[in-house]
Each structure stands twice: as C-alpha cells, then as structure tokens.
C-alpha positions in Angstrom: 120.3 163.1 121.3 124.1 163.4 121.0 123.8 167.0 120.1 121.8 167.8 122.9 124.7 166.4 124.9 123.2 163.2 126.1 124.9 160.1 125.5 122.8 157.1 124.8 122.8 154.0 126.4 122.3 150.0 125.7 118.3 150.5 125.9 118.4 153.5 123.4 120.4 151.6 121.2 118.6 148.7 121.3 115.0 150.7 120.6 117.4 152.2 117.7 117.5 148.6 116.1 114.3 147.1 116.6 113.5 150.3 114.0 114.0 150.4 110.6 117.4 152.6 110.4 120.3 151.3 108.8 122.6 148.7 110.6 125.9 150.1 109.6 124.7 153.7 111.1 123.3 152.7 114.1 127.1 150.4 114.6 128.8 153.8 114.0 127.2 154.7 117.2 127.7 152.0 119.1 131.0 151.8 118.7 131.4 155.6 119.2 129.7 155.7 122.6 131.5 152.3 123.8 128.9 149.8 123.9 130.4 147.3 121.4 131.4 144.8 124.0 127.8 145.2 125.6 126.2 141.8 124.8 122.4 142.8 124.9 123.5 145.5 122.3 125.6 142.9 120.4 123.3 140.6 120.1 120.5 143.0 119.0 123.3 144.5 116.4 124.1 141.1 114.7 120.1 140.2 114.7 119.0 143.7 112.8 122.1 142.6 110.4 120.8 139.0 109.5 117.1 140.7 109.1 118.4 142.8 106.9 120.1 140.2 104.4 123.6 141.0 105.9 124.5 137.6 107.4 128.2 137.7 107.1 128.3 140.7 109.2 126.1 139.4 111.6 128.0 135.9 111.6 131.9 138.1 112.4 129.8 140.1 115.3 128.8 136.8 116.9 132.5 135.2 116.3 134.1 138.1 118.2 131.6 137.8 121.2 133.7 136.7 124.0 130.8 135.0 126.1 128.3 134.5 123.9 124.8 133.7 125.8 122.2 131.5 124.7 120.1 134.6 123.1 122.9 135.6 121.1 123.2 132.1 120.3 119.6 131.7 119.4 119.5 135.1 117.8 122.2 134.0 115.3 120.7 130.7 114.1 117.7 132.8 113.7 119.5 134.4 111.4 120.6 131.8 109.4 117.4 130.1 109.3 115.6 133.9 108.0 118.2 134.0 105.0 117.0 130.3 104.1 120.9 129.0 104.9 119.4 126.1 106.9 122.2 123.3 106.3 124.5 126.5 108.5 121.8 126.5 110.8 121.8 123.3 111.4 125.4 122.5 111.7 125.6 126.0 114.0 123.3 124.6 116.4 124.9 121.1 116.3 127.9 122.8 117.6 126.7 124.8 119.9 125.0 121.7 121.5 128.0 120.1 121.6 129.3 122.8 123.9 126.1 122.5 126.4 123.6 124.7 124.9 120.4 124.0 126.5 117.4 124.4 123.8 114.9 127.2 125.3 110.8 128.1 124.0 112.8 130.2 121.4 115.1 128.1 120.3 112.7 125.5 119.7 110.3 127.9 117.4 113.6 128.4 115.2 114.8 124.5 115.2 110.7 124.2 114.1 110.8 126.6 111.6 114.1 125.5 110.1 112.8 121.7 109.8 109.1 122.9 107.9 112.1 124.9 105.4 113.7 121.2 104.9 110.5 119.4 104.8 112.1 116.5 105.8 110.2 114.0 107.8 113.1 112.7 109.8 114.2 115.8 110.5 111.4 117.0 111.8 111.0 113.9 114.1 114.4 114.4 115.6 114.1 117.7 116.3 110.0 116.7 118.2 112.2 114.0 120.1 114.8 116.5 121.3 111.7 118.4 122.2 110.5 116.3 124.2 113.7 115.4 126.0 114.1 118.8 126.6 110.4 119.3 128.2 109.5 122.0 126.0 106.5 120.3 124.1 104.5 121.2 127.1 104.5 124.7 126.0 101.5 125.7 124.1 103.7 127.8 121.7 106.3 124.7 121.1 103.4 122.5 120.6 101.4 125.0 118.3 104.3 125.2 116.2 105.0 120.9 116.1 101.2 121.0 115.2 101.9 123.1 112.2 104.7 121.2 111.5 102.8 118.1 111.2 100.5 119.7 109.1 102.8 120.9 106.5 104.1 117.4 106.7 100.2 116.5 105.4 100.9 113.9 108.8 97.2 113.7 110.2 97.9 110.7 112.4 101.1 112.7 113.9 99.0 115.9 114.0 96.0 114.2 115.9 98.8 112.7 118.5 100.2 116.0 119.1 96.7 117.7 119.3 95.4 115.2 121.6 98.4 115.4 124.2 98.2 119.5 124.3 96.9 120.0 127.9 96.5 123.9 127.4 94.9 124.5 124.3 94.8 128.0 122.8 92.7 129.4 119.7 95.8 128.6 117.6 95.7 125.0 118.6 92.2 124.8 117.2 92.3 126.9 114.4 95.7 125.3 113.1 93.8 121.8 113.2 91.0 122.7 111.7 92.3 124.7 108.9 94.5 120.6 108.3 91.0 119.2 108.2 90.3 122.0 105.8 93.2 121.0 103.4 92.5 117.1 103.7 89.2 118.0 102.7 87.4 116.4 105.7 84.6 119.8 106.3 82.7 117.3 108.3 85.5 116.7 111.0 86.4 120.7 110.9 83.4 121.6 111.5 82.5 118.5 114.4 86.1 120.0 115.9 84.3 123.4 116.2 81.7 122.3 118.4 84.7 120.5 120.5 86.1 124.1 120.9 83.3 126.0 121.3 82.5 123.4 124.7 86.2 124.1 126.3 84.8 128.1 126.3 87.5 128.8 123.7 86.2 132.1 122.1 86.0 132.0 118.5 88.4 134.6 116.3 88.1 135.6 112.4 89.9 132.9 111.1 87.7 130.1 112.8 85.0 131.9 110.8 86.8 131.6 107.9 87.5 127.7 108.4 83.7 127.5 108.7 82.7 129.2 105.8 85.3 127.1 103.7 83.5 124.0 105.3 79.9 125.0 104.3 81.5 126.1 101.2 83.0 121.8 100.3 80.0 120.3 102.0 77.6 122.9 99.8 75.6 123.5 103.5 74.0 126.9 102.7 72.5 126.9 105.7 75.3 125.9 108.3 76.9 128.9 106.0 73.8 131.1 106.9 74.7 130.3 110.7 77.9 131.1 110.5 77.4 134.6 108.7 74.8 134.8 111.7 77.2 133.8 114.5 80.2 136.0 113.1 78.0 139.1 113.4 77.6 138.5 116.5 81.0 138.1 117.9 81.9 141.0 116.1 83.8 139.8 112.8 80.9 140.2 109.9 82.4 143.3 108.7 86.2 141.9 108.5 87.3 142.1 105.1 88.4 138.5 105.0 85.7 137.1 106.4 83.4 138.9 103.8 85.7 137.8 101.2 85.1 133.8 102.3 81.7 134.7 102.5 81.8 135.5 98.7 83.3 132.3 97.8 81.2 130.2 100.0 77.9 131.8 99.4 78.7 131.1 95.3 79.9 127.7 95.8 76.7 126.9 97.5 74.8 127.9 94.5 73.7 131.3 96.3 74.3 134.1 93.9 72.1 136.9 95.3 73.7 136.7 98.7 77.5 136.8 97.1 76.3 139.8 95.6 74.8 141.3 98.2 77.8 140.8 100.3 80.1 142.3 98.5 78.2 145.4 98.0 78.2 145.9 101.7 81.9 144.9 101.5 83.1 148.9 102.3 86.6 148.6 101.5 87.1 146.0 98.5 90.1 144.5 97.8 91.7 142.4 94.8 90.5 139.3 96.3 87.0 140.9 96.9 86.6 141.2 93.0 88.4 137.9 92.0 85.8 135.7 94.5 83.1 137.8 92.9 84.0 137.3 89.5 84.5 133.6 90.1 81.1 133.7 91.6 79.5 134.8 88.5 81.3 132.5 86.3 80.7 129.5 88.6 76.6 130.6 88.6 76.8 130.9 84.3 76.9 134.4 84.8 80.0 135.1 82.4 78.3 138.5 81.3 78.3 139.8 84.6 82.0 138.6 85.3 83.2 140.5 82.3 81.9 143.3 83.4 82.5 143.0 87.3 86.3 143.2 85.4 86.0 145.8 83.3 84.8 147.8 86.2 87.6 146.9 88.2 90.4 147.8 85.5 88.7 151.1 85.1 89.6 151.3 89.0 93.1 150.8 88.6 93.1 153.1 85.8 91.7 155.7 88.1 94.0 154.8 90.9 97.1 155.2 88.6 96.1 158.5 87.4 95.4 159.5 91.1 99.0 158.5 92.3 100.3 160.7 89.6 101.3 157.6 86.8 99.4 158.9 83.9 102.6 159.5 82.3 104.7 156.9 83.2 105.2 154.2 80.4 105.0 150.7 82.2 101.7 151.6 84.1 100.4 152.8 80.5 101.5 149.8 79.0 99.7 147.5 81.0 96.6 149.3 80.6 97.0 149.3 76.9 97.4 145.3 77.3 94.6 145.2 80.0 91.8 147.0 78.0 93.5 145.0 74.3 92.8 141.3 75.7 89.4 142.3 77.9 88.6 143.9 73.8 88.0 147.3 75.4 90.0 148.9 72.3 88.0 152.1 72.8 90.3 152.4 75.9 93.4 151.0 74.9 93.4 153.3 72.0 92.8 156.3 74.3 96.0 155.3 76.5 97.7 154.6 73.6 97.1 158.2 71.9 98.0 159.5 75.6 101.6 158.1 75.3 102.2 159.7 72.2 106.3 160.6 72.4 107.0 157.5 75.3 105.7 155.0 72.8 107.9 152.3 72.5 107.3 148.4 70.9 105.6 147.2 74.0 103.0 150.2 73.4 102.8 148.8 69.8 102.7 145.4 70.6 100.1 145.6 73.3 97.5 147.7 71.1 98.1 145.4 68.0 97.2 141.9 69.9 93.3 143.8 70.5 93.0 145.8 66.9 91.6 143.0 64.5 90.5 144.5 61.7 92.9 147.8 61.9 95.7 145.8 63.0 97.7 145.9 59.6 97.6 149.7 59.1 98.7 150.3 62.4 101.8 148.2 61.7 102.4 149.5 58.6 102.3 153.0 61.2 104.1 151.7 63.0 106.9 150.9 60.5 106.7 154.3 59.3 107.5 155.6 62.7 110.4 153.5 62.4 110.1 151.6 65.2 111.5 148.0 64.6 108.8 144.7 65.3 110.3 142.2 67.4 108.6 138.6 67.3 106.0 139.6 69.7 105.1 142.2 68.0 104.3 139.6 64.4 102.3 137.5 67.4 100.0 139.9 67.7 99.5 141.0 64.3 98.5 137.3 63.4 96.3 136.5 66.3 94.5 140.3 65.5 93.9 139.0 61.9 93.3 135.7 62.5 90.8 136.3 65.6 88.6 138.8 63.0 88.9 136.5 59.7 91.6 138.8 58.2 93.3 135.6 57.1 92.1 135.6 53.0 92.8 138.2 50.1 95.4 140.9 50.8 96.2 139.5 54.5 96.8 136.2 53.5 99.8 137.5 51.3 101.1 139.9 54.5 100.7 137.0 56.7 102.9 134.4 54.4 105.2 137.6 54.3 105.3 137.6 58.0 105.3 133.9 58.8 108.3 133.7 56.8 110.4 136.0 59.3 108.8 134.3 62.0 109.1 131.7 65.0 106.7 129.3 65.1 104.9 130.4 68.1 103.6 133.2 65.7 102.4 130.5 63.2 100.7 128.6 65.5 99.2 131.9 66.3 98.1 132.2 62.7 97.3 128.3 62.4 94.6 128.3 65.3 92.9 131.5 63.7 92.8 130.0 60.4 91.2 127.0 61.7 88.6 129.1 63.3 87.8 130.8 60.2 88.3 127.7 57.7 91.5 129.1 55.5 92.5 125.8 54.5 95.8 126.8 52.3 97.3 129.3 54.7 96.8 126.9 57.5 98.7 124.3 55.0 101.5 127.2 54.4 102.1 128.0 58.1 101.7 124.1 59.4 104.7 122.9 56.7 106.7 125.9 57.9 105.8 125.1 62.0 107.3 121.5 60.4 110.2 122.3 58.6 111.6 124.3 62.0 109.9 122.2 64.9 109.7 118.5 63.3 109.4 117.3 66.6 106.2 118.9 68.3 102.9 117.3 66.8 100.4 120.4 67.9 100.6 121.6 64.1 99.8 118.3 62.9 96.6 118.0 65.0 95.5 122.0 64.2 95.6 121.2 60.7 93.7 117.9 61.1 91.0 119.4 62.6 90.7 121.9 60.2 90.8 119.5 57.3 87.9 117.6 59.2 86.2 120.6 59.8 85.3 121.5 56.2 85.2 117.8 55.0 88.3 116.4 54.1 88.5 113.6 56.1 91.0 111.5 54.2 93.8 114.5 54.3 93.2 114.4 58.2 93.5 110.6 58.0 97.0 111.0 56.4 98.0 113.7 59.0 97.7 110.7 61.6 101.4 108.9 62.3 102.4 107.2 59.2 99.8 109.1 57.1 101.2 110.6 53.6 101.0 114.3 54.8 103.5 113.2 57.5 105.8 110.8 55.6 106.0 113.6 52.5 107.1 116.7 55.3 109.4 114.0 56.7 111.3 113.6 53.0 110.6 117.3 52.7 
C-alpha cells in the first residue's frame, strides 16, 4: 500500500492487527503515518501486544492514552487476565471503578473469566452481585458465562438458580447444564433436561449429541444410545468426527462391541482419539488381542506419516519410533529404524532398542561399548529389565548384572529385582535387594519384592523375617 502511494488509515491498520503480523512492525506504521494518538488504533495496538505475551508494552500504550475509553479500558484488563496476571487485573479494574467505570457485556465476560482463573468462591459471588447491580445478568451471554462459572465451581444448587432465572435461553444455556449433570454423574437428569429443551423448540447441535451419548454411555441404555445415533443422523451430525468418536466410547461401554467397530470403520477421517476409544473398547470387551493390534496399526501410521513429511532422517522422530516399536515388542521394527540411523545414533537410540532386545540385549551393549558410546543410568535400566523380562538373570548374566548393579541407582535394581522375581533367581534378587538397602534404607518396595519372591518358591520363614522387626531387616539395619 505505501508504495503504491496510498496512505493507510485507522480501519487498515486496525484489519493489520486483528492478523497475525508482528506488533512492533505494524507500530512502525502507525506511528509513521500519524495515527498513534488515534484511540480505536491504540486500543487495538496495546490488545494485539498483550495477545502476543507482550504485556508491559501493552500496559505503557494504555498509560500514555490521554482519554482512555471503556474499550481500551476493557481491552487492557483483558490483557492481563489472557497472560494469567489476575491479582493486576483485579486491582486494574478496582481502580478504574473507582474513577466511574461502568461494567459493559464485555467487561463482564472478562471479570467472569478472571474469577473461574481464581476459583475462588467469594470471588466469584462478588463479581455475580456486581452483575446484578449492574443489570447485566439479563444478558444471555453474561448469564451463560455465570452458568459456567457455577459449574466449574461444581455449585449445582447456584447453577440451577441461575439456569432457572435465564428468561432467554440459548443452546449454550442447555448444553452448558447438561454437560454439569454430565460431570456430577446424574445421566438421568441430563437426559430429562433434553426433553425440557427439545419442548422450548431449541434445535439440538453436536455437542448435545455428545452429552447424550455420554448419558447412555453411564446409564449403560444401548438403546436410548441407538436413538440418539438415530436422531443425530437426522439433524445432520452422524458423520461429525466427535460425535463418532463418543459413539465409540458409548457403544463399548454399553457392552456393544460390533457397533464400536463398525463405527469407526465408517469413521472417514480418524483421529488420535478415534483409535484411543477404540482400543479402550476392545480392552473394556476382553478383547486385549485386538487392542494390541488396533496399536500396532496405528504406530505403523505415524511411521508412515513421518516418513511422508520428510522425518525419516531426523533423530528425535526416529527415536521415538525405536521406543514405540521396543515397549509394543515389535523389535523387528525397531531394529529396522535403528539400522536406518546408522551415523545419528546417539544413547537414546541405544537406550531405546536395548529396553525391547531380551535375549540379544547384552551383545548389543557390549556393541555399543565398542562404538564408544558411553551408558548413562538409563541406558543399565534397560539392559536389566531386557534380561530380566526373558530369564537372562542366571549363568553369565547374573555375573554382568552384579557388575552393573554395582555402578547403578537403585531404580535399575529394582528393575532387576521385579525380573528376578518373575523368573525365581533367588540369590541375585538377595544381591540387588541388600544393595537397593544399603543406598535407600528408607523405602520398603525392596523388602516386599524380595518377600514375595521368597514365598514364591517356599521359603516362608525368610519372608516372615523380611516383615518389620524380622531378622533379614534387623541384620541390613547393623549392616
């Protein structure tokens, strides 16, 4: 525009800031083409400042306004309030009341929103009362937002008072009270409330749908769930991504595994929640199979998806895969990703294919070492839980692993303790639990690993001594 010759003006300026360009540039400007003391521009200035985590500049633009007016005014405890400085809000406002400001819709939604921030009751009730005074809580907005208040407040008594009063309800009155029933757990009143709404001739939106299906999903109603699949098809919101993805869950929860599945195959667009509510429904329906492998599908995704965007060199994305595919025991694929690294190996590449390895997981540190990289405590973690998780905890790896637990925390030997319990080594678990003791005297989750183990294979009197006062404890004690 300027080098066209045109000058801009306050609107052009203004559109300029509600945009994502930077403040300081767009103040250049301003101040070049003489529009500094313009207080629409002003006030839109020192607003794109505090939005953009600048609130000191915004804060010395509102102190050199001459005649501030009560947008610039609300604009600036906005600002405050969006950079979570709510005591300065607070006391800002204070004074600005002291000088006459009269609270407007705007101001009230900021005074709202800063007492939810607080969470203070009180707060939140002085601010209603001055509300009230002000004859603002007739506006469905004001009152929408005190109704959310009260609701974050877990206030249903307050909540039903404010609900009741509301002369011009709106499908944000409705949905914001029923989604409280939701969290208080009373479906039956959520879903009575629905039939309230649906008499006034409110029209129903996607998230009323969803309020219903999390309903039918704590009642277990499968087929008030069946009707409100039904009734969201018809007012247009069956194929809305989040509405599918609360069909899932409900569906599931209702013991209905067929129709979970079958929605999310007709789900076109899945997203991470998609697969999470799937893969809880399988596990919740004993289908823990199927759940591993609903995840295994959906890492291969992301591995895809990486390699599409051009990361199939870069070392953090690789890394996490390497992890990923280690603890889901898809080692075929984490030692792929692994070899792929090859020169931007570092220990968190090591670390991450060692926790999965078992059985291999001592000659690849011992490559490791040769490669002269240097193990970190992490990196003796997952060598012991490897071993210990595939019985490598006897012969040769039992002297390796009193080798390692010897330069290691104790996290590491608990690591090493819970694996020996699950394969019954009985003195290694005895050499890493008196170590765990020596360092962490304290903690007690040694003593009641080892117990177990010694009750596992029969000794029951050792595990009697492990209890407080038993010999095991009162000999590490002298120890």
């Amino acid at each position: 525009m300027p080098k066209s010759g045109l000058i801009p003006n306050s609107f052009s300026v203004v559109s300029l800031l509600v945009g994502n360009l930077v403040s300081q540039s767009i103040h250049g400007l301003i101040v070049k083409s003489g529009l500094e003391s313009d207080l629409i521009v002003a006030t839109a200035l020192l607003d794109r400042y505090a939005r953009c985590g600048s609130i000191v500049d915004s804060y010395k633009l509102f102190e050199g306004l001459i005649d501030p007016s009560l947008v610039s005014c609300n604009a600036i405890v906005a600002g405050f309030v969006y950079n979570e400085l709510f005591e300065e809000a607070i006391s800002l406002f204070n004074r600005f009341r002291k000088f006459g400001l009269i609270p407007h819709v705007a101001t009230a939604l900021t005074l709202i929103q800063l007492s939810v921030a607080f969470g203070w009751k009180s707060l939140c009730e002085s601010i209603h009362g001055l509300l009230v005074k002000s004859d603002l809580i007739s506006d469905t907005s004001v009152g929408n937002a005190v109704l959310d208040m009260y609701s974050n407040l877990m206030d249903l008594k307050a909540a039903n008072k404010i609900f009741d009063g509301m002369e011009d309800k709106d499908i944000i009155s409705w949905t914001t009270m029923m989604g409280f029933l939701f969290r208080l757990d009373n479906a039956s009143d959520a879903i009575e409330l629905f039939g309230k709404m649906r008499d006034t001739g409110v029209s129903s939106d996607v998230v009323v749908f969803m309020n219903l299906c999390s309903a039918c999903a704590i009642l277990g109603e499968l087929e008030k769930g069946k009707q409100t699949h039904a009734q969201a098809i018809i007012s247009g919101f069956g194929s809305e991504l989040v509405f599918m993805n609360s069909l899932i869950s409900m569906y599931s929860k209702c013991g209905d595994l067929l129709s979970s599945r079958t929605v999310f195959h007709q789900t076109t667009w899945k997203s991470l929640v998609s697969y999470t509510a799937m893969i809880s429904a399988h596990l919740q329906n004993g289908c823990p199979g199927e759940a591993f492998n609903l995840w295994t599908k959906l890492c291969l995704q992301l591995h895809c998806y990486a390699f599409q965007l051009g990361f199939p060199r870069c070392r953090s994305v690789q890394n996490s895969l390497i992890s990923t595919y280690s603890k889901c025991g898809i080692m075929e694929l984490a030692q792929k990703v692994f070899e792929e690294l090859s020169d931007l190996l570092d220990i968190v590449s090591w670390n991450a294919v060692l926790y999965g390895c078992g059985e291999t997981a001592l000659a690849l540190y011992h490559e490791m070492r040769n490669g002269e990289k240097a193990p970190e405590s992490a990196t003796y973690i997952g060598i012991l839980n490897a071993c210990s998780h595939s019985g490598l905890v006897d012969a040769d790896a039992s002297g390796f692993a009193r080798k390692l637990l010897d330069a290691t925390g104790p996290n590491a030997r608990r690591a090493l303790l819970s694996g020996c319990l699950l394969h019954s080594n009985v003195d290694l678990a005895e050499y890493a639990a008196t170590r765990v003791f020596k360092q962490e005297p304290e903690q007690c989750g040694q003593t009641v690993l080892l117990s177990n183990m010694y009750a596992s294979v029969g000794r029951f009197q050792d595990a009697e001594a492990l209890r407080p006062g038993g010999e095991w404890n009162d000999k590490e004690s002298r120890d």
